[in-house]
C-alpha positions, 0 to 999 in steps of 0.5 A: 858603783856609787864609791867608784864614780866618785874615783873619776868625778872626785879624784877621790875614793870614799872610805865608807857610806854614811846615810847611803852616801859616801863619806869623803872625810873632810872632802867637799862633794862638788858633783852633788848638783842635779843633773838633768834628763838629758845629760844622764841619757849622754852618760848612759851612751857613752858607757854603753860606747865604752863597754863597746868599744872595750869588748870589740878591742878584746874581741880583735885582740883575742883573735888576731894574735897567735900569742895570747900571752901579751894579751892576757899580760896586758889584760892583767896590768890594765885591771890591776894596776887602778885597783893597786893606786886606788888601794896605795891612796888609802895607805897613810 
């Protein structure tokens, strides 16, 4: 979980863990600053928000349509393609 916030906050994924802490090969860590009570309480809300909002467009697109073809296409393309530039950014 550590590796794939780095990939919002630093626009950048770690390639390995050196004393239980990503290792950016030469990137500077600017998101290393102490984040307080209340910002983490805010951060919590808005995953608990996303994850709902998420799942309810799943939900309606799951029932709503008779063809679930194009869901699941969607579905697919909207996981895959992250993880695909995520892994083409570490191809040298």
């Amino acid at each position: 979980m550590e590796r794939l916030s780095k990939v919002h906050t630093e626009q950048y994924y770690p390639l390995s863990i050196t004393n239980g802490k990503p290792s950016f090969d030469g990137h500077t860590d600017a998101a290393s600053k102490k984040i307080t009570l209340p910002t983490k309480w805010f951060i919590a809300a808005m995953c608990v928000a996303l994850i709902t909002s998420i799942s309810l467009g799943l939900v309606l697109a799951f029932t709503m349509m008779r063809n679930r073809i194009p869901v699941w296409i969607a579905l697919i393309f909207g996981i895959a393609t992250p993880v695909l530039l995520l892994a083409l950014a570490h191809v040298k």
